[in-house]
N, C-alpha and C positions, 0 to 999 in steps of 0.2 A: 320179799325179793321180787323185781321187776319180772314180768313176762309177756310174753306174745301170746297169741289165740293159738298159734303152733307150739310145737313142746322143745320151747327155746327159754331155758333159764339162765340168768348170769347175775351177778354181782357187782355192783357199782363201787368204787374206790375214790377218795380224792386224790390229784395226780399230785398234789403237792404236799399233804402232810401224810397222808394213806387211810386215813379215816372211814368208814364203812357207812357209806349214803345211799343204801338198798332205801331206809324206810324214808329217805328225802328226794327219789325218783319215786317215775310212774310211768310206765308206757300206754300208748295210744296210736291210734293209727289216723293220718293225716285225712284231712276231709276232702284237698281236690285229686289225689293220688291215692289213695289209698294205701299207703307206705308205711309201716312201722314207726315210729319216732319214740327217741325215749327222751323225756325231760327230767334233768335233776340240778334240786335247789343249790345254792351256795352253801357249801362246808361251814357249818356251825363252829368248827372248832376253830378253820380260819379268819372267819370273819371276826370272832372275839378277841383273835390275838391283832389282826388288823384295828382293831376297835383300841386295844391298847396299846398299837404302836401311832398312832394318830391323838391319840388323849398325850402319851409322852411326847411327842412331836409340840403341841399345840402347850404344855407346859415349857419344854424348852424357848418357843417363841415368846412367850409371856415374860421368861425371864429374859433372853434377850432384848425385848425391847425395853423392862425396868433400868438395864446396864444399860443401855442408849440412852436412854432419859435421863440416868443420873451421870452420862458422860456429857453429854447437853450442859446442863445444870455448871457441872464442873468448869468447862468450857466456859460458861457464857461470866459464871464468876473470877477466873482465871482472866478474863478479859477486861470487866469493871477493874478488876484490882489493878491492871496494868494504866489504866488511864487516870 
């Protein structure tokens, strides 16, 4: 769990899924103030589920564009046939 040089402990949370990111912070104190700062990494648990809503996204597009190409296709043969 993060702490200051003072006898301040607290617990870290992610605000969006609730996740428990004590061991993915660290505190430190700033070099031109001398100010407490805490930093903590990005939520593991939501960047993985981001990671597969962008993998599902980038499949949907892929099918999308084979349907455009085989509507192309159709298209352009629909055309030949007319002439």
């Amino acid at each position: 769990m993060p702490s200051f040089n003072v006898d301040i402990e607290f617990e870290v949370f992610c605000g969006t899924c609730g996740t428990g990111l004590c061991n993915n912070s660290e505190t430190r104190t700033s070099r031109n103030r001398s100010a407490n700062q805490v930093t903590v990494d990005a939520c593991p648990k939501c960047m993985a589920a981001k990671d597969e809503e962008i993998a599902d996204l980038n499949y949907k597009v892929d099918a999308l564009e084979t349907e455009m190409e085989n509507l192309r296709t159709e298209l352009q043969n629909a055309k030949t046939r007319e002439q």
